[in-house]
C-alpha positions in Angstrom: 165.5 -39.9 81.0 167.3 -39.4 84.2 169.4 -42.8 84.5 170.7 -44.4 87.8 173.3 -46.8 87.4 174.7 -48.9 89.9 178.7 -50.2 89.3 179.1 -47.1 87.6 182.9 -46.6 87.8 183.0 -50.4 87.0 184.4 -51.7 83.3 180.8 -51.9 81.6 179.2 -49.1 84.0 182.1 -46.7 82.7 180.7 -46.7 79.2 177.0 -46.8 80.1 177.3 -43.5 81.6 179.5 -41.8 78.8 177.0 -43.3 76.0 173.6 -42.2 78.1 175.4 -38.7 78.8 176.2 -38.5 75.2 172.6 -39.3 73.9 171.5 -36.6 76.2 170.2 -38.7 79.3 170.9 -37.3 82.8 172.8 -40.1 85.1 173.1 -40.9 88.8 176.1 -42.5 88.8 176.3 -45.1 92.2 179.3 -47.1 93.0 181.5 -47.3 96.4 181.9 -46.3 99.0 179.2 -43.5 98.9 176.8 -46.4 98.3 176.7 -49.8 99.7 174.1 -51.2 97.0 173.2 -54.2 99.5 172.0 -51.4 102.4 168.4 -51.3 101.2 167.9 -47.9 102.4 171.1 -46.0 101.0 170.1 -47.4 97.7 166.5 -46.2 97.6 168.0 -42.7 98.6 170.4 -42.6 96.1 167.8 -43.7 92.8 165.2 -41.2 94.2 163.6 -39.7 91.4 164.9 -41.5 88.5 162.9 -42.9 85.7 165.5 -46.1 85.0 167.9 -48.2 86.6 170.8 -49.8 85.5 172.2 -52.4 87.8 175.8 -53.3 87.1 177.5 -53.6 90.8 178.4 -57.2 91.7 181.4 -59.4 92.1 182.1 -60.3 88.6 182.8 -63.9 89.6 184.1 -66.6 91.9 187.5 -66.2 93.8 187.7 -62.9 93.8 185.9 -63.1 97.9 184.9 -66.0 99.5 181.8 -67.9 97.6 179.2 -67.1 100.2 180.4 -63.2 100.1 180.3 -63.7 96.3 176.8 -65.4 96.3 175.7 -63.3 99.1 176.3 -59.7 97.6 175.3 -60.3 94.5 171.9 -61.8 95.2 171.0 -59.3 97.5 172.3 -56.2 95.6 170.3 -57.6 92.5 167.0 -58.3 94.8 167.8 -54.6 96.5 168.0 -53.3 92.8 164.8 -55.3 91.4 162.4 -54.1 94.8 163.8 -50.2 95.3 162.9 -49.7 91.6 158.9 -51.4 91.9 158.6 -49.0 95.7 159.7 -45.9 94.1 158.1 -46.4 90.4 161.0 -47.1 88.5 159.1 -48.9 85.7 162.6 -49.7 83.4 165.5 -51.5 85.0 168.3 -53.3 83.2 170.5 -56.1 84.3 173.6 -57.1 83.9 173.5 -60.6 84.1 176.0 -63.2 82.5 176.1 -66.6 79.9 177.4 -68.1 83.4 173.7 -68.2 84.5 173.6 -71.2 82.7 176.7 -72.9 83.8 179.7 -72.8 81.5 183.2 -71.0 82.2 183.2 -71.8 85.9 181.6 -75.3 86.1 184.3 -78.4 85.7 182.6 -80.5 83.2 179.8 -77.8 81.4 177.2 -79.7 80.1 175.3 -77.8 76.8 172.1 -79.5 75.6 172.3 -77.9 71.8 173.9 -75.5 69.9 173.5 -72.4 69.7 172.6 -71.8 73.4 169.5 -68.9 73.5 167.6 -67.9 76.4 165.5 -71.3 76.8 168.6 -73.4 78.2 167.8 -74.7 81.4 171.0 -73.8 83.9 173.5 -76.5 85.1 175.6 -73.5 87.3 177.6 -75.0 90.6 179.5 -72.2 91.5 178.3 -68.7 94.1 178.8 -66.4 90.7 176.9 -68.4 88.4 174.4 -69.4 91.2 174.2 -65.4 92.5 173.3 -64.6 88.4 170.5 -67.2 87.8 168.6 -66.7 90.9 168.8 -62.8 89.9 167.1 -63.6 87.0 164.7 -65.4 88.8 164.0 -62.7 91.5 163.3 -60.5 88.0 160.5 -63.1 87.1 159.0 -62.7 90.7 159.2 -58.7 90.4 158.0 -58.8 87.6 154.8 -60.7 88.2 153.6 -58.3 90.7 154.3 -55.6 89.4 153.1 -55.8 86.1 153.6 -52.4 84.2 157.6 -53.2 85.2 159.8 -53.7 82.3 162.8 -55.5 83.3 165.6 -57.0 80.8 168.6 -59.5 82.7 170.9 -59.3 80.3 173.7 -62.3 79.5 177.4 -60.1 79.0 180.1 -62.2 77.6 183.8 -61.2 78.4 183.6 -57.9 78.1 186.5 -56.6 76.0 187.3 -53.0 74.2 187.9 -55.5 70.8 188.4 -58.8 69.9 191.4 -60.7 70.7 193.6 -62.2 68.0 196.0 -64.7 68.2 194.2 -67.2 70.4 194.4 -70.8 70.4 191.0 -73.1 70.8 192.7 -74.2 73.9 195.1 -71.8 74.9 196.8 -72.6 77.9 196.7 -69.5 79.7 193.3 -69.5 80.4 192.9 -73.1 81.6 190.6 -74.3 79.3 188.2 -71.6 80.4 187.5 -70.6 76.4 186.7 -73.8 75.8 183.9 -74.2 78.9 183.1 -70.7 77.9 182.5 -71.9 74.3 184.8 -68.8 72.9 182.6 -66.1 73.5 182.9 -62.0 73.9 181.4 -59.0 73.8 183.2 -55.3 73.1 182.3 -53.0 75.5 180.4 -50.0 73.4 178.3 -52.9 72.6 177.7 -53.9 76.2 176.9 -50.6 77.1 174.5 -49.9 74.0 172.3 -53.1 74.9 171.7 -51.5 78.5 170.9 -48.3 77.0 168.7 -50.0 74.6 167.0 -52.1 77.3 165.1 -49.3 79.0 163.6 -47.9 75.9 162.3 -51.7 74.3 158.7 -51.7 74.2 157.9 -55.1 76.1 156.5 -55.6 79.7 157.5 -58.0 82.0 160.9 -59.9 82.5 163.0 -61.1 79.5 166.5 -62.5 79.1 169.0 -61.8 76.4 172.2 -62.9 75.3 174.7 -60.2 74.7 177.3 -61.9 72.4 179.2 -60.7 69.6 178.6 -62.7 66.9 182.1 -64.1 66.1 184.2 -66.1 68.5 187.6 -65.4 69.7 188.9 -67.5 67.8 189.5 -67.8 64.1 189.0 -72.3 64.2 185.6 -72.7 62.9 183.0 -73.4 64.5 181.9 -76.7 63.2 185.3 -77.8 64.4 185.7 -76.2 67.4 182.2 -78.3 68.1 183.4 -81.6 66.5 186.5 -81.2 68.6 185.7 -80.3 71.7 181.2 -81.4 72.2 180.6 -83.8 69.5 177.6 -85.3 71.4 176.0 -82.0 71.4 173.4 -81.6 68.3 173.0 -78.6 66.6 169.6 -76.7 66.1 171.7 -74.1 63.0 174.4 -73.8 60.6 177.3 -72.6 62.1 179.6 -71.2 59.0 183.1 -69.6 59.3 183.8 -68.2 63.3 179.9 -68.0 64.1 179.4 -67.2 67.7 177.5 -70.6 69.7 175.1 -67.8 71.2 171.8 -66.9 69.6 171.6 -63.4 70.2 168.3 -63.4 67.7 165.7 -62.4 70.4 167.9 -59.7 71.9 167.4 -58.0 67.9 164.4 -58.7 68.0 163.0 -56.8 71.0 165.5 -54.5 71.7 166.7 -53.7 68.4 170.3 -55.1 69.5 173.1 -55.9 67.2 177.1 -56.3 67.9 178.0 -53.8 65.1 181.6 -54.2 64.4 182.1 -50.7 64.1 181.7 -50.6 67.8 184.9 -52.3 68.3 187.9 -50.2 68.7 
């Protein structure tokens, strides 16, 4: 396939380009400041002739610009991403979308209906980067109905990391409790990147979420505990043994044949 991917000097885009060049893919990589991915036009031009699209460019989250430039370019880069593709007959498009969607690391008080979250938790997001991420999602559902022979896959990246951190406290203070809102999640980077990859070959039509999660937390508490200590009201819908990760990654195996091998991690 010849692969355009937007973001592509970014952290995740970096190893989606050397893993699609590696499997023998041919890549259009598109990142500043040759292309402004919210000018409509310049982005057509640029994905011209590609068979897939892998959208990565955005602000990864809020405070690094002002919310509305936040909200702003991230809505409309995802919308510019979703439309370009459907005009020019881009039938596979991936992404990158983030467990934030929901609400969690960036809300003050995140509220979780059950554990572990999957793809059918409503959103409870009040910040621009959470915000810009589920309405992306929900311009994929609108592409997605109109164009029906589209195959789309928003896909929910943890903090992406080259491995797993060690040493970490439930609470550990240099984060700010933002673990603990995050509910101690990851995902290594090769794993990020193989998802993508893996997205635009899945044999499903339509839009579809997935959580992207390794399936161990960043911590080595267990979970049970880390629930009873920190959202006993919460109910569980699973067992949650040893350092089990709150995400249910299930339906990402499922269809796109998705797992967080551990070999992966460097």
């Amino acid at each position: 396939m010849k692969i355009a991917v937007t973001g592509a000097a970014g952290r995740v885009g970096t190893a989606v380009v050397d893993l699609a060049r590696a499997e023998g893919h041919e890549v259009v990589e598109i990142d500043r400041p040759d292309v402004d991915v919210t000018a409509y036009g310049a982005l057509a031009a640029a994905v011209e002739g590609c068979d897939a699209l892998v959208h990565l460019a955005a602000h990864p989250g809020p405070g690094v610009r002002p919310d509305h430039e936040v909200h702003h370019n991230n809505v409309t880069a995802s919308y510019n991403a979703l439309r370009v593709a459907a005009e020019l007959g881009i039938d596979r498009v991936c992404l990158a979308s983030s467990v934030n969607a929901v609400g969690a690391g960036y809300t003050r008080r995140p509220r979780y209906e059950y554990f572990p979250l999957d793809e059918g938790h409503p959103t409870f997001n009040e910040d621009p980067y959470s915000l810009s991420k589920w309405i992306a999602e929900t311009q994929a559902d609108s592409i997605a109905r109109r164009y029906e022979h589209m195959s789309i896959a928003s896909l929910r990246l943890h903090w992406v990391r080259d491995d797993r951190p060690v040493g970490l406290s439930p609470d550990d203070p240099k984060q700010g409790g933002f673990a603990i809102r995050d509910l101690w999640g990851y995902v290594s980077r090769p794993a990020a990147a193989q998802a993508c990859l893996l997205a635009l070959a899945a044999d499903f039509r339509g839009h579809e979420v997935f959580y992207i999660v390794a399936p161990r937390t960043i911590v080595d508490t267990p979970t049970a505990e880390l629930v009873a200590t920190y959202y006993p009201d919460v109910p569980l819908r699973a067992e949650l043994p040893g350092d089990t990760s709150l995400f249910d990654c299930a339906k990402a195996e499922r269809l796109l044949g998705w797992r967080h091998d551990e070999h992966l991690v460097q």
